[in-house]
PQR file of N, CA, C, O and H, with PARSE charges and radii, in Angstrom:
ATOM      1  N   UNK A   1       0.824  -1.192   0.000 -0.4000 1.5000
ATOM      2  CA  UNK A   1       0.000   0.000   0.000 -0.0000 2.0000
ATOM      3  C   UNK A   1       0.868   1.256   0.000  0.5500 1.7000
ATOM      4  O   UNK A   1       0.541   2.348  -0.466 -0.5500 1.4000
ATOM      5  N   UNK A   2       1.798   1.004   0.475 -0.4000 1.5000
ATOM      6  CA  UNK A   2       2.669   2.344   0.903 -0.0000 2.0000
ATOM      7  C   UNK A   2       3.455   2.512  -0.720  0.5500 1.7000
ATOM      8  O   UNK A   2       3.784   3.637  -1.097 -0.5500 1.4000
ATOM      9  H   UNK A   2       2.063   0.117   0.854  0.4000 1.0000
ATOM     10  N   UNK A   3       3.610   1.747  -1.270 -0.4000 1.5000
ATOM     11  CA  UNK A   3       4.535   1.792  -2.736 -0.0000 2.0000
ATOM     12  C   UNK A   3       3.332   2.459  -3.437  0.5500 1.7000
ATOM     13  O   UNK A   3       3.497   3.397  -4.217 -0.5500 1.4000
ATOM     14  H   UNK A   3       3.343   0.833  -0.964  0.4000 1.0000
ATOM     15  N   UNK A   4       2.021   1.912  -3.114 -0.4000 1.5000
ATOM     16  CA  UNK A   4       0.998   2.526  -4.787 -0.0000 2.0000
ATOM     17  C   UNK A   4       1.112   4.335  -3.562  0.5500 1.7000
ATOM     18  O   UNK A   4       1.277   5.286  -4.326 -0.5500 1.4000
ATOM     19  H   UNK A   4       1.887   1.151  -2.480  0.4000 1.0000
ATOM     20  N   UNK A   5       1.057   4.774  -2.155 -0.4000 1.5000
ATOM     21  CA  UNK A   5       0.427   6.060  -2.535 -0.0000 2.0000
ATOM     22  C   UNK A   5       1.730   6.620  -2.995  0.5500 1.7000
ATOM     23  O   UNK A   5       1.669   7.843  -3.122 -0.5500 1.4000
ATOM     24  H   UNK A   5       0.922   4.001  -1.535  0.4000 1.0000
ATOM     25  N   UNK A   6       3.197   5.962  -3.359 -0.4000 1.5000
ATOM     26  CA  UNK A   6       4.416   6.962  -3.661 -0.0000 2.0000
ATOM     27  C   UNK A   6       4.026   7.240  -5.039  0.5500 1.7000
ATOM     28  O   UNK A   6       4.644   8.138  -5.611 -0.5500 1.4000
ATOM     29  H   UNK A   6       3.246   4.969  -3.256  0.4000 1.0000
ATOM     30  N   UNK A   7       2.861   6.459  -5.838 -0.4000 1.5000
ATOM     31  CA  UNK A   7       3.081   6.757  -7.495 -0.0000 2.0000
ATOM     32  C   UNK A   7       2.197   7.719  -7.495  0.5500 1.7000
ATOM     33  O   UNK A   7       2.416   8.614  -8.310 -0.5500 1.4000
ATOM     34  H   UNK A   7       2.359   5.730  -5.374  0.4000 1.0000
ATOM     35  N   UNK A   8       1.073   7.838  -6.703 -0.4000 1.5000
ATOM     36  CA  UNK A   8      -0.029   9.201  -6.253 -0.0000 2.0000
ATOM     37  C   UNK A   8       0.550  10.324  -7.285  0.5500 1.7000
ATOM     38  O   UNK A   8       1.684  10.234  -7.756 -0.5500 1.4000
ATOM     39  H   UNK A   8       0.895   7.110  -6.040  0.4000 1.0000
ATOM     40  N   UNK A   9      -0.234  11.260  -7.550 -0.4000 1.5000
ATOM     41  CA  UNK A   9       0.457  13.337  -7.543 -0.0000 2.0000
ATOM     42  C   UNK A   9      -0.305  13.427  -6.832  0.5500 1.7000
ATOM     43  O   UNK A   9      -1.506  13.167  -6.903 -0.5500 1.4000
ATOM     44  H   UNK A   9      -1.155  11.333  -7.168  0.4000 1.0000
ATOM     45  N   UNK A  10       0.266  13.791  -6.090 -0.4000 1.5000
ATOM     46  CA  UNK A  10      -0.387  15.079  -5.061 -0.0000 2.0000
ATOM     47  C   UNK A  10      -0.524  16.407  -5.324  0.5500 1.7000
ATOM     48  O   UNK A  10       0.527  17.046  -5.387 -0.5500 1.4000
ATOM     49  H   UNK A  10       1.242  14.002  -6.033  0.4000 1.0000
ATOM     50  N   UNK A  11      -1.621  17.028  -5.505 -0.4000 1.5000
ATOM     51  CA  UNK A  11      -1.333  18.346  -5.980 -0.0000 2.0000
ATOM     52  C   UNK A  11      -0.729  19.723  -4.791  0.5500 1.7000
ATOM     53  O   UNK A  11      -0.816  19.673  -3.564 -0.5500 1.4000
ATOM     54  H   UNK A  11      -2.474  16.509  -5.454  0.4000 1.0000
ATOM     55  N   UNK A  12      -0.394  20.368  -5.257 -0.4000 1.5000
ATOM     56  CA  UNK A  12       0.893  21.251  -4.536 -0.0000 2.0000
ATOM     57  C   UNK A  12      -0.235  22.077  -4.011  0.5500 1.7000
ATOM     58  O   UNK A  12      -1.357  21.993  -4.510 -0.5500 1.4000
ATOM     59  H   UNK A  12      -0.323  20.409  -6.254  0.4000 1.0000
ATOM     60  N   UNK A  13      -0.024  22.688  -3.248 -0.4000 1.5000
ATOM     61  CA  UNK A  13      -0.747  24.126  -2.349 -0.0000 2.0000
ATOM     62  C   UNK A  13      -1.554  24.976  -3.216  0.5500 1.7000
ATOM     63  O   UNK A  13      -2.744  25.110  -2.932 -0.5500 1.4000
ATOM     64  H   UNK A  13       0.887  22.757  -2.843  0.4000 1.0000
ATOM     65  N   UNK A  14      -1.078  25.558  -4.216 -0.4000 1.5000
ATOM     66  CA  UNK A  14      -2.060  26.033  -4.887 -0.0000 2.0000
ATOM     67  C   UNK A  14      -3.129  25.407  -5.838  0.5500 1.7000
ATOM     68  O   UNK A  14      -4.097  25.993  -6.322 -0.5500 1.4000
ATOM     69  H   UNK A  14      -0.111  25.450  -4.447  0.4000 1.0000
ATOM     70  N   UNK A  15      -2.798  24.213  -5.997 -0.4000 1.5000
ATOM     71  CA  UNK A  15      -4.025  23.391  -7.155 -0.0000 2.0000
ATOM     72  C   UNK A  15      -4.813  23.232  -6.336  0.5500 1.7000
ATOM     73  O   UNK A  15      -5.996  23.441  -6.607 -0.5500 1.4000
ATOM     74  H   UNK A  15      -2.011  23.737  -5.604  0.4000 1.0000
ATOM     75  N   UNK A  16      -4.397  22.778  -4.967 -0.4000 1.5000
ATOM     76  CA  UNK A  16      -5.443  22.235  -3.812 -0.0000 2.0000
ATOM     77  C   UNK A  16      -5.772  23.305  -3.235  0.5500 1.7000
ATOM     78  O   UNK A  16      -5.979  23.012  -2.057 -0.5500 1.4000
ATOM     79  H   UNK A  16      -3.437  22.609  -4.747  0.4000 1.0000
ATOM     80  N   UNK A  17      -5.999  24.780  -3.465 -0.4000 1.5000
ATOM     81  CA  UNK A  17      -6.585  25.795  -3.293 -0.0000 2.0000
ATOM     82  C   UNK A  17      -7.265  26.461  -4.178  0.5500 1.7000
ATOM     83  O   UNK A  17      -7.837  27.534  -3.987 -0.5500 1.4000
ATOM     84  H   UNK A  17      -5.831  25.017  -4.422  0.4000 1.0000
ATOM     85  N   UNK A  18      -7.205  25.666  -5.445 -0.4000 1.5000
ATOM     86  CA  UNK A  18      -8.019  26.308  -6.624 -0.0000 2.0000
ATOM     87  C   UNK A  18      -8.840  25.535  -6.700  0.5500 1.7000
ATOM     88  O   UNK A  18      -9.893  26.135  -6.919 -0.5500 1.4000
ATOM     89  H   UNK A  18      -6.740  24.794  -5.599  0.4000 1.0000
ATOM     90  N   UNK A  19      -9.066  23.979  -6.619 -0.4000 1.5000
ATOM     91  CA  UNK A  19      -9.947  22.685  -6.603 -0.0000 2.0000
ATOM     92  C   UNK A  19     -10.669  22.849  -5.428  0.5500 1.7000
ATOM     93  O   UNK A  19     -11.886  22.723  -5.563 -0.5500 1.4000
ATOM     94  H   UNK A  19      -8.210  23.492  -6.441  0.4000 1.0000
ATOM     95  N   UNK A  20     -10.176  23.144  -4.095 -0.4000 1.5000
ATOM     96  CA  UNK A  20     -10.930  23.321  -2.728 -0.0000 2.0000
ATOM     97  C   UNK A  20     -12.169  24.531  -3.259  0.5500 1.7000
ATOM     98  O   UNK A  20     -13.390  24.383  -3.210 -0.5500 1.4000
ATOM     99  H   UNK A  20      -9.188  23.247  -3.986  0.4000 1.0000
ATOM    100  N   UNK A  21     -11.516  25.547  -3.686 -0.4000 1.5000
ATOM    101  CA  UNK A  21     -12.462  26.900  -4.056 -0.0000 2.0000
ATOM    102  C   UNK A  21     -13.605  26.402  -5.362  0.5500 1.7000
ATOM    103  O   UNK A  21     -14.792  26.728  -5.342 -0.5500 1.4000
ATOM    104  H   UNK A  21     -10.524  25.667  -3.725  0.4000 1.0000
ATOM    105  N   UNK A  22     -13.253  25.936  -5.974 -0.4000 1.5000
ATOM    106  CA  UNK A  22     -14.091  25.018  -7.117 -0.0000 2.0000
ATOM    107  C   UNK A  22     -14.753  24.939  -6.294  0.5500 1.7000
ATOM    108  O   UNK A  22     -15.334  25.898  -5.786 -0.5500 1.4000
ATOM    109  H   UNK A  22     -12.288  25.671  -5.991  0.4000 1.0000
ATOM    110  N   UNK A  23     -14.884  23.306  -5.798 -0.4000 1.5000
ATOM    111  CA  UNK A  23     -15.911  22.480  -4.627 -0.0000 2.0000
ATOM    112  C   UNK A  23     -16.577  23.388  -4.236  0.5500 1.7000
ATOM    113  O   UNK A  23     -17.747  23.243  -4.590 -0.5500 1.4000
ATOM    114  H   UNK A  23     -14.412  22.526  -6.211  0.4000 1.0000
ATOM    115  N   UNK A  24     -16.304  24.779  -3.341 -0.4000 1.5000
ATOM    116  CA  UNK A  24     -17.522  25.429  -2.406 -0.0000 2.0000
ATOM    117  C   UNK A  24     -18.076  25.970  -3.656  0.5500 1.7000
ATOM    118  O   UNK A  24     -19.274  25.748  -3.829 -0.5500 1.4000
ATOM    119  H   UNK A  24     -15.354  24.896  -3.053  0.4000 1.0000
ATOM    120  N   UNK A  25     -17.352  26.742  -4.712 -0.4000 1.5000
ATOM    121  CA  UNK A  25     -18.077  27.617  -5.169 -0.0000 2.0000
ATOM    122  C   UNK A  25     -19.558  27.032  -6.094  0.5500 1.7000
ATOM    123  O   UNK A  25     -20.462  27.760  -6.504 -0.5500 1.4000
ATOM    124  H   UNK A  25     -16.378  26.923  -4.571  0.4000 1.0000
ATOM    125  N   UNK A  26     -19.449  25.348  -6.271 -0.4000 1.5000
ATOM    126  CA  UNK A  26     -19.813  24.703  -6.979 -0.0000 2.0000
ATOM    127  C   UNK A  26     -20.983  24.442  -6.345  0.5500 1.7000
ATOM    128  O   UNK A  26     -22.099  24.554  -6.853 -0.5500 1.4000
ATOM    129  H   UNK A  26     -18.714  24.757  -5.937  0.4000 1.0000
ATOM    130  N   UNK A  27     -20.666  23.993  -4.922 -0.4000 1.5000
ATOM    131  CA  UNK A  27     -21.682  23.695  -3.774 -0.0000 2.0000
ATOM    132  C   UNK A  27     -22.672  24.896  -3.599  0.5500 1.7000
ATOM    133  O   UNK A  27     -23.821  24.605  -3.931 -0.5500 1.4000
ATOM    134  H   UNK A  27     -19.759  23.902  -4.510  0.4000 1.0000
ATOM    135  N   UNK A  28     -22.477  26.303  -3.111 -0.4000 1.5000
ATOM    136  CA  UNK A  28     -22.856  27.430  -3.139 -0.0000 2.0000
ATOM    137  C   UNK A  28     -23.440  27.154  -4.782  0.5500 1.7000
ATOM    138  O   UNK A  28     -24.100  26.115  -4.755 -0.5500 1.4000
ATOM    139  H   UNK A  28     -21.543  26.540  -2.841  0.4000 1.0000
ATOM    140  N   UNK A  29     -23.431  27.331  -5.202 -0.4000 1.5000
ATOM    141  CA  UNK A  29     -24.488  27.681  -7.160 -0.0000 2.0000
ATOM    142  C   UNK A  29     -25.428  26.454  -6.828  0.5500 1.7000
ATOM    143  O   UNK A  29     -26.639  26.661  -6.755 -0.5500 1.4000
ATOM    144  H   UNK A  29     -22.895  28.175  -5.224  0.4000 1.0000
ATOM    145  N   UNK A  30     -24.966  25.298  -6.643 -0.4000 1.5000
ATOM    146  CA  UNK A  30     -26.071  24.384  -6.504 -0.0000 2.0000
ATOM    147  C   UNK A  30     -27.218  24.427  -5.657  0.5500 1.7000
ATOM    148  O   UNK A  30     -28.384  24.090  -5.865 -0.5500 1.4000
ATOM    149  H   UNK A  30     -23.982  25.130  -6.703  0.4000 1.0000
ATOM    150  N   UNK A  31     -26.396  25.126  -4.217 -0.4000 1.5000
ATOM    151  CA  UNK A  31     -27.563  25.155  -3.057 -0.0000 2.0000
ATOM    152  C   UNK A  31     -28.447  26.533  -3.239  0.5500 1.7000
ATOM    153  O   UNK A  31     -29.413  26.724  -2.501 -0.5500 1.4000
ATOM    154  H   UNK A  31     -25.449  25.400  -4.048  0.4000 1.0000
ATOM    155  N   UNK A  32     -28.109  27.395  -4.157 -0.4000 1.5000
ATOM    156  CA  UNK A  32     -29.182  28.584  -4.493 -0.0000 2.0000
ATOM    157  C   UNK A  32     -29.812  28.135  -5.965  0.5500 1.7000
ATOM    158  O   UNK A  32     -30.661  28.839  -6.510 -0.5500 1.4000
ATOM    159  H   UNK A  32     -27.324  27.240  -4.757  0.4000 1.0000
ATOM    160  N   UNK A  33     -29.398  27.089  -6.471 -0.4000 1.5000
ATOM    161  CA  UNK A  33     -30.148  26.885  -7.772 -0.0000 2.0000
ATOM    162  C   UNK A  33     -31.519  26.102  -7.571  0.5500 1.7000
ATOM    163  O   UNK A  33     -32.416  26.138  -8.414 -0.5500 1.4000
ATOM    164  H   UNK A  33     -28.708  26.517  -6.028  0.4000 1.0000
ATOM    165  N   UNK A  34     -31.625  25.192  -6.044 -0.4000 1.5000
ATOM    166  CA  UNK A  34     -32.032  24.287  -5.342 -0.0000 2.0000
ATOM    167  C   UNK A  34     -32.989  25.242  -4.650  0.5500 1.7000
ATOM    168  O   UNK A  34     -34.182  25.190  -4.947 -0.5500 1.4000
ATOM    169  H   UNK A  34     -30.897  25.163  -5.359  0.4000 1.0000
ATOM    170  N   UNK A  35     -32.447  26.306  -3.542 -0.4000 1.5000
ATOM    171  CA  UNK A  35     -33.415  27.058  -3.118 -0.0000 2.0000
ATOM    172  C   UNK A  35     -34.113  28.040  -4.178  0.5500 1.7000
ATOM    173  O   UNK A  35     -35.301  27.805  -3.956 -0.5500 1.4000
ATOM    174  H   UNK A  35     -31.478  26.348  -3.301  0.4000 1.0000
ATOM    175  N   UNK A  36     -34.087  28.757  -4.941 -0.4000 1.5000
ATOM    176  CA  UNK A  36     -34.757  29.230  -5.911 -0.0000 2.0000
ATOM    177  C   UNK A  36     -36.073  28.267  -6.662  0.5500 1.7000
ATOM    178  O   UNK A  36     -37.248  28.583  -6.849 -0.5500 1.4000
ATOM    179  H   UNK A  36     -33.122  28.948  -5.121  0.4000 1.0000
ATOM    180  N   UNK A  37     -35.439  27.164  -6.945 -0.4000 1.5000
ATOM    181  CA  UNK A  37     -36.740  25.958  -7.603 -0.0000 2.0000
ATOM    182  C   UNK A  37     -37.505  25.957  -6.082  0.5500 1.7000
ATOM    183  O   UNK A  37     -38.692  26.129  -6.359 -0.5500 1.4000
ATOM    184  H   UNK A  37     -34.485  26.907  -6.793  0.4000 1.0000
ATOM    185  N   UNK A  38     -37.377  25.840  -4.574 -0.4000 1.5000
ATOM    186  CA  UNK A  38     -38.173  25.847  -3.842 -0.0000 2.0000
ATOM    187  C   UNK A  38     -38.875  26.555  -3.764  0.5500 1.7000
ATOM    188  O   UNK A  38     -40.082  26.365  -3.915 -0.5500 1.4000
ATOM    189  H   UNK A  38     -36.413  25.700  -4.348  0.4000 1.0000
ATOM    190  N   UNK A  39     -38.104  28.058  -3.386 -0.4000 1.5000
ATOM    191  CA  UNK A  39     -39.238  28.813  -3.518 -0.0000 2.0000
ATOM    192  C   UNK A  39     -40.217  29.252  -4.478  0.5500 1.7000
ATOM    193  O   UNK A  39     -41.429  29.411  -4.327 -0.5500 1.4000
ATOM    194  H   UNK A  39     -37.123  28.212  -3.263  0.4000 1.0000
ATOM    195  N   UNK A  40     -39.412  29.440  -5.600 -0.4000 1.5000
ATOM    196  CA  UNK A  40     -40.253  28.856  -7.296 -0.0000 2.0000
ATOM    197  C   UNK A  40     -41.531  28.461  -7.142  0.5500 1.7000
ATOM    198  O   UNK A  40     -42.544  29.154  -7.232 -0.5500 1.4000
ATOM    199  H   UNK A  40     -38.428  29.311  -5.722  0.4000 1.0000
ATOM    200  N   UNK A  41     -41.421  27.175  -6.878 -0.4000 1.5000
ATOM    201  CA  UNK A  41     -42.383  25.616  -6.569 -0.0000 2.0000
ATOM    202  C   UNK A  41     -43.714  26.507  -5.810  0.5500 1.7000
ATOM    203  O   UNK A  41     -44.824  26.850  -6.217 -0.5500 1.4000
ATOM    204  H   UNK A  41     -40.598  26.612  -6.805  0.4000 1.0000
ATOM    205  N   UNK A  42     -42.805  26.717  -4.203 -0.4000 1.5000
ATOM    206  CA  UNK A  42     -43.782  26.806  -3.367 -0.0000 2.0000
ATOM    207  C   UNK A  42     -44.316  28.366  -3.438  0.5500 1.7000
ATOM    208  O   UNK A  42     -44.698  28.814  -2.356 -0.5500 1.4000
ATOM    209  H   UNK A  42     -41.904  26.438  -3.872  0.4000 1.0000
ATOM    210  N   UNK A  43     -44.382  29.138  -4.432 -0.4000 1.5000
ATOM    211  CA  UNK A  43     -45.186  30.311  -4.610 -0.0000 2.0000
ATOM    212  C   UNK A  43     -46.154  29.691  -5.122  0.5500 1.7000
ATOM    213  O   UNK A  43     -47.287  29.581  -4.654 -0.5500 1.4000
ATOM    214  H   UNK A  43     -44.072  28.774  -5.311  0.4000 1.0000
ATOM    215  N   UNK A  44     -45.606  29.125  -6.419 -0.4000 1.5000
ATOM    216  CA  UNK A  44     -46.964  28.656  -7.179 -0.0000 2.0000
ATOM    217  C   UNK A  44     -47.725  27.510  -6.549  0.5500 1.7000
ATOM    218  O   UNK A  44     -48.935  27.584  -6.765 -0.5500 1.4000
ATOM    219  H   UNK A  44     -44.686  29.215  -6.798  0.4000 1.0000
ATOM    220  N   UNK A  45     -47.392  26.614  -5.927 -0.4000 1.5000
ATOM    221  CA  UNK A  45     -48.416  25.853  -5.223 -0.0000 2.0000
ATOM    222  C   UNK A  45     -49.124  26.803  -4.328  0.5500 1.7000
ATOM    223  O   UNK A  45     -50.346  26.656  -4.347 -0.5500 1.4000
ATOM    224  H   UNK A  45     -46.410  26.554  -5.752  0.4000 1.0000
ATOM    225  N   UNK A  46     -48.629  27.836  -3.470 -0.4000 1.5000
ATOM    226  CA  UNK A  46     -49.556  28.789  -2.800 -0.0000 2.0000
ATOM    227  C   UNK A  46     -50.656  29.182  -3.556  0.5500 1.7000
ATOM    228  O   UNK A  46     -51.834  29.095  -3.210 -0.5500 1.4000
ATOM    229  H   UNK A  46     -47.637  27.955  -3.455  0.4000 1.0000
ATOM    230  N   UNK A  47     -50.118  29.723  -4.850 -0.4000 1.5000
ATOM    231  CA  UNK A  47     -50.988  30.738  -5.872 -0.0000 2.0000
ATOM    232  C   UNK A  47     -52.216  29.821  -6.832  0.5500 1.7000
ATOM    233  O   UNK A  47     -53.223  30.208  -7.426 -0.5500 1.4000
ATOM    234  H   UNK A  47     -49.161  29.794  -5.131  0.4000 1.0000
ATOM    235  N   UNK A  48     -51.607  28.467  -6.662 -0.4000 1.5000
ATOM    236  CA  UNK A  48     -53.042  27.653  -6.903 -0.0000 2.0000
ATOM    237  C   UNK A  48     -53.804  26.542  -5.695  0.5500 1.7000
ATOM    238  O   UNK A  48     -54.434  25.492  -5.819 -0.5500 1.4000
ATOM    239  H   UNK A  48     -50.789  28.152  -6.180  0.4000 1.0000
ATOM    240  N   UNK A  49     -53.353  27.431  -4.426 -0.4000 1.5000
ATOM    241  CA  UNK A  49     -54.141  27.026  -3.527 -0.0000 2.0000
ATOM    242  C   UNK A  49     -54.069  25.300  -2.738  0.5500 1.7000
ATOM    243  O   UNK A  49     -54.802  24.673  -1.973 -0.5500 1.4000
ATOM    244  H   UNK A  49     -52.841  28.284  -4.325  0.4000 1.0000
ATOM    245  N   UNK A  50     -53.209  25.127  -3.195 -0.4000 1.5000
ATOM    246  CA  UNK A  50     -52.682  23.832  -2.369 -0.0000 2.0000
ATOM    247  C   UNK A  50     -51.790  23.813  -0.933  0.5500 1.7000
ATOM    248  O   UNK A  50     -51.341  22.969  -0.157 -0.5500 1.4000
ATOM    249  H   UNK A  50     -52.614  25.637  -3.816  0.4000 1.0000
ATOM    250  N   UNK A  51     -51.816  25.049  -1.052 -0.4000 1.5000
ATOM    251  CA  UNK A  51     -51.354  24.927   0.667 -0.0000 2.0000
ATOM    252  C   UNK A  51     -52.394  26.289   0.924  0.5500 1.7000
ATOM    253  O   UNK A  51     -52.736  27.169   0.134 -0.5500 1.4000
ATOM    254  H   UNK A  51     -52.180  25.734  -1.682  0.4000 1.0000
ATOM    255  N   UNK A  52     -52.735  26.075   2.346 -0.4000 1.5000
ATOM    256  CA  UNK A  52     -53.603  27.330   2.742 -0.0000 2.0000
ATOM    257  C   UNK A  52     -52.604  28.065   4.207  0.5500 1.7000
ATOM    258  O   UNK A  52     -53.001  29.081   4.777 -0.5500 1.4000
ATOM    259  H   UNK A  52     -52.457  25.360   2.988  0.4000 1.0000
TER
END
């Protein structure tokens, strides 16, 4: 096990600060693309009366 992680790349400080910033920024767009379709959704189910 110890021989396969020496063939690994590891990426250096800054890739793994440009890939880390990816991930959130990726996470963040998804979790407002997600809340927007909610609230989306749940206007119009208000506006045709399925929730009172």
């Amino acid at each position: 096990m110890t021989a396969e992680l020496k063939k690994v790349s590891w990426p250096n400080r800054k890739e793994l600060t440009t890939y880390t910033a990816v991930v959130i920024l990726t996470v963040v767009v998804v979790a407002f693309i997600i809340w927007v379709w909610d609230v989306g959704l749940t206007l119009i189910f208000k506006a045709l009366g399925f929730y009172r």
